[in-house]
ROSEZA-366013 format. One record per residue (C-alpha): residue number from 0; residue in one letter; x, y, z. Coordinates in Angstrom, 2 decimals. Last residue first. Example, Ala and Ser with C-alpha at 12.3 -4.5 7.8 and 13.67 -1.06 7.14 Angstrom:
<resi:1 resn:s u:13.67 v:-1.06 w:7.14>
<resi:0 resn:a u:12.30 v:-4.50 w:7.80>
END
This chain:
<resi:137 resn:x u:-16.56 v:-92.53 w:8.75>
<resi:136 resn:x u:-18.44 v:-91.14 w:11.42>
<resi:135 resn:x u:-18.47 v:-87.86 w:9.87>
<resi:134 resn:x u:-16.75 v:-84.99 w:12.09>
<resi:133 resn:x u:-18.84 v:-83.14 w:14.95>
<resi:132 resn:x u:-15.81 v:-80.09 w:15.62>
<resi:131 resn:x u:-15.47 v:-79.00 w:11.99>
<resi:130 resn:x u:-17.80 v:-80.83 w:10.87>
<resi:129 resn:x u:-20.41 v:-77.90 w:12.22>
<resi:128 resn:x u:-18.85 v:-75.46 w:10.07>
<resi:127 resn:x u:-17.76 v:-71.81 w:11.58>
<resi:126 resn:x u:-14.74 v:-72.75 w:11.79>
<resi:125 resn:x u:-14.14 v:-73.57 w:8.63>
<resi:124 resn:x u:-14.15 v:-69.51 w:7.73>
<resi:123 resn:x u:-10.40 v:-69.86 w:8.99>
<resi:122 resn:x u:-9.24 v:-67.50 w:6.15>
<resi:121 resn:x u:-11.87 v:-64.50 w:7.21>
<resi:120 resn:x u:-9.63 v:-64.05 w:10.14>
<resi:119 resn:x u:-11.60 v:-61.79 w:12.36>
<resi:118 resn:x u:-14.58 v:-63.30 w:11.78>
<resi:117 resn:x u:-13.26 v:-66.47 w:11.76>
<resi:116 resn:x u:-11.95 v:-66.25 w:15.15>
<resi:115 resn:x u:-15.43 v:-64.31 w:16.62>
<resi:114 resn:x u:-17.16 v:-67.13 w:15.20>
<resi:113 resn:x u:-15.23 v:-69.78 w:16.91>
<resi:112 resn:x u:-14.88 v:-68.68 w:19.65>
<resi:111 resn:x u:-18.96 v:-67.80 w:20.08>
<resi:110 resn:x u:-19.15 v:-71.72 w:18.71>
<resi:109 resn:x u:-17.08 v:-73.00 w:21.89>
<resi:108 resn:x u:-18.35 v:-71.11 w:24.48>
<resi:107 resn:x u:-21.73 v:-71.30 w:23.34>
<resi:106 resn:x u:-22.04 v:-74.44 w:22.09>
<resi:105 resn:x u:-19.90 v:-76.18 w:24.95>
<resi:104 resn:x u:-22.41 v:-74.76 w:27.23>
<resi:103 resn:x u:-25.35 v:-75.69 w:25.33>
<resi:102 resn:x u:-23.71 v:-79.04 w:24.88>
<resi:101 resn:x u:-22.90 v:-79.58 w:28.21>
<resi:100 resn:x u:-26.79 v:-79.19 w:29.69>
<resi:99 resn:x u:-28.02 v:-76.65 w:31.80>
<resi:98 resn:x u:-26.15 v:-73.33 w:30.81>
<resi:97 resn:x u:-28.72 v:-71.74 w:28.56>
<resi:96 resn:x u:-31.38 v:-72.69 w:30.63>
<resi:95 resn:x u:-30.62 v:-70.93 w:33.80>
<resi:94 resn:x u:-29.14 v:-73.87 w:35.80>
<resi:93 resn:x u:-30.94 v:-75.74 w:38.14>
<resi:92 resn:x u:-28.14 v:-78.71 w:38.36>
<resi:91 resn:x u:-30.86 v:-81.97 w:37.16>
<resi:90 resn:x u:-31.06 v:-80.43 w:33.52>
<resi:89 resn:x u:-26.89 v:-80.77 w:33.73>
<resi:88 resn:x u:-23.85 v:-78.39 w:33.37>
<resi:87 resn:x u:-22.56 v:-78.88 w:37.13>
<resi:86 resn:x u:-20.82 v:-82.39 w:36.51>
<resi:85 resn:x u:-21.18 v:-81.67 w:32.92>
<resi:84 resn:x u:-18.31 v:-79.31 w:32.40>
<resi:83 resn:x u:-15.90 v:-82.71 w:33.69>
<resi:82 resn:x u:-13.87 v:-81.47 w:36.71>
<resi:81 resn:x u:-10.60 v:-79.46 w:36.48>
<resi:80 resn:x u:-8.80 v:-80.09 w:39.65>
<resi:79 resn:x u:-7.01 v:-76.01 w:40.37>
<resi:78 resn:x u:-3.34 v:-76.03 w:39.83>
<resi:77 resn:x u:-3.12 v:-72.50 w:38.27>
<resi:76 resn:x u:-6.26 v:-70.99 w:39.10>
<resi:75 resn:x u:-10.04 v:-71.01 w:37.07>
<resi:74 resn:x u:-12.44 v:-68.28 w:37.92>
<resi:73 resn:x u:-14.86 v:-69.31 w:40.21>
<resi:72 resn:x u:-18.87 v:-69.62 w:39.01>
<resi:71 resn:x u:-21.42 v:-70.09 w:42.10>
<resi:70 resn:x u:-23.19 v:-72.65 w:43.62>
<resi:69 resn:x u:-21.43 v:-72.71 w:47.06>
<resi:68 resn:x u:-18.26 v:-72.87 w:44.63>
<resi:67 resn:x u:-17.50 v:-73.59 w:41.45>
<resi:66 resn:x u:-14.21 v:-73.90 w:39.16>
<resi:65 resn:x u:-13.58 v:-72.58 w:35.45>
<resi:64 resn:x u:-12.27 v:-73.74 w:32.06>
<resi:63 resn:x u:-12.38 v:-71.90 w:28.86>
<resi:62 resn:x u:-10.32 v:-68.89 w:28.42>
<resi:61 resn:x u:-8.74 v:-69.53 w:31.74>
<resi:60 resn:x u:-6.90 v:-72.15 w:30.54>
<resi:59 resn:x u:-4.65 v:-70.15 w:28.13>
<resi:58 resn:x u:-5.53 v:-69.94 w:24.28>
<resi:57 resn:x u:-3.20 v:-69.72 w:21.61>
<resi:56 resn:x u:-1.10 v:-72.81 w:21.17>
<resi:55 resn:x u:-3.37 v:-74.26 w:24.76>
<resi:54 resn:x u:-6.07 v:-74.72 w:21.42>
<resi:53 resn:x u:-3.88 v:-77.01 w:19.24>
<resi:52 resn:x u:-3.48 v:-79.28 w:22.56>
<resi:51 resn:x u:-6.62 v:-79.63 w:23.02>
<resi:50 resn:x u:-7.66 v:-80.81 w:19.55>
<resi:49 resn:x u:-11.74 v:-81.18 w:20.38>
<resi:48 resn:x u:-13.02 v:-83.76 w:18.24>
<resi:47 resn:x u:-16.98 v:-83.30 w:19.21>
<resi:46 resn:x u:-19.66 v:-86.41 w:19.59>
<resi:45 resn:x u:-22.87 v:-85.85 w:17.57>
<resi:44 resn:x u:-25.50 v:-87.61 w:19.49>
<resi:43 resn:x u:-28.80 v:-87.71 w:17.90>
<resi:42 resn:x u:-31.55 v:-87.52 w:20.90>
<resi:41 resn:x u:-28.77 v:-85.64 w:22.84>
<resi:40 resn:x u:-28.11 v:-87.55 w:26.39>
<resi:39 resn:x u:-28.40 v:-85.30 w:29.07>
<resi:38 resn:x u:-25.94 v:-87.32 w:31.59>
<resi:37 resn:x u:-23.23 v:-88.81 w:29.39>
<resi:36 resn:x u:-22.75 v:-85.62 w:26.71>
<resi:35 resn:x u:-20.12 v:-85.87 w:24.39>
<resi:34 resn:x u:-16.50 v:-84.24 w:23.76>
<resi:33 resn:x u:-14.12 v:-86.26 w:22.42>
<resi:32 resn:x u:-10.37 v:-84.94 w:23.54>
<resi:31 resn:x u:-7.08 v:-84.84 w:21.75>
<resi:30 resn:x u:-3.82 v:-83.79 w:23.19>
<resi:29 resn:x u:-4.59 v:-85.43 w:26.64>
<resi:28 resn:x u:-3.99 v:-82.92 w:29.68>
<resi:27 resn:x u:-1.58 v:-80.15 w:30.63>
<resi:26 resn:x u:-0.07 v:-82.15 w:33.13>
<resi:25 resn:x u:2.76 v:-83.67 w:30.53>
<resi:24 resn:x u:4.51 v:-80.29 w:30.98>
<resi:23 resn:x u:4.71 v:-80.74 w:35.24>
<resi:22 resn:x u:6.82 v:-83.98 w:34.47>
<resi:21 resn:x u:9.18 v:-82.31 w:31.85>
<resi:20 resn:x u:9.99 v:-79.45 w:34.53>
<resi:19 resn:x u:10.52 v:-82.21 w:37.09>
<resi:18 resn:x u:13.20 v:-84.27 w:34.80>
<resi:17 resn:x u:14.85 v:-81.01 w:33.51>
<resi:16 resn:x u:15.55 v:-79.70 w:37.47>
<resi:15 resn:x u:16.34 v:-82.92 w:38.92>
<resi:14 resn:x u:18.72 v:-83.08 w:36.20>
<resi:13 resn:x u:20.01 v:-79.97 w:36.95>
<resi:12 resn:x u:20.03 v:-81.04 w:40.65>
<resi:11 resn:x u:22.30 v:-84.10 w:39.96>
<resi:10 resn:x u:24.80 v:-82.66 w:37.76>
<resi:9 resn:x u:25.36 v:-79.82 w:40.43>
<resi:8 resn:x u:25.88 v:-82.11 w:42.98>
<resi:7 resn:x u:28.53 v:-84.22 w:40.63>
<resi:6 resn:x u:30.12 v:-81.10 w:39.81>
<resi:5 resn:x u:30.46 v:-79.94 w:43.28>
<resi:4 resn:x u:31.70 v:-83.42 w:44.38>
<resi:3 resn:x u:34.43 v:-83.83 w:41.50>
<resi:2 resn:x u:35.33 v:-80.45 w:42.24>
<resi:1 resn:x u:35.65 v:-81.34 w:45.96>
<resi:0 resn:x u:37.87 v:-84.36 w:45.06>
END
């Protein structure tokens, strides 16, 4: 009987276990994201196909995302609410110029990636390529 109950117990927190370790992997966010502005609408909008899930292969969340705080830029933490880059990355923010709208932001993070990949891998050229994130509307 107390075998039966150990094993039982035991069967019942490793399953705990593998159920809450496959909840906390589906918090990494949706696989595929479109990227486009809502508040500083671009005259010609060019939505981006950003594969998030391709980028957390080689990339870890502090690479890209980031907090704020009493105005100022805070490094990103484990469990920290990711907001939308444009709730801070807008004309109506005050921010220097090259940070005041999404796409600025997104082009230099993103693009400055980008370049330094390709550079450094002279296979993945593509990425250099504005299709490569703004595909045709097909």
């Amino acid at each position: 009987m107390k075998k039966t109950l150990i094993c039982a117990t035991a069967l019942a927190f490793l399953t705990c276990v593998a159920f809450t370790g496959s909840a906390f992997a589906t918090e990494k966010g949706p696989a595929d994201i479109t990227l486009e502005s809502t508040i500083d609408k671009a005259k010609k909008a060019k939505p981006a196909i950003f594969p998030h899930a391709k980028h957390q292969e080689t990339l870890k969340c502090t690479d890209c995302h980031h907090g704020a705080a009493d105005g100022k830029k805070v490094d990103y933490t484990d469990g920290m609410k990711i907001e939308k880059c444009e709730s801070c990355h807008n004309k109506a923010a005050g921010m220097p110029k090259k940070l005041e709208t999404f796409k600025a932001v997104a082009h230099a993070n993103c693009k400055g990636c980008h370049s330094a990949t390709a550079k450094a891998d002279p296979s993945k050229a593509a990425l250099k390529k504005c299709a490569t994130c703004h595909p045709k509307k097909k």
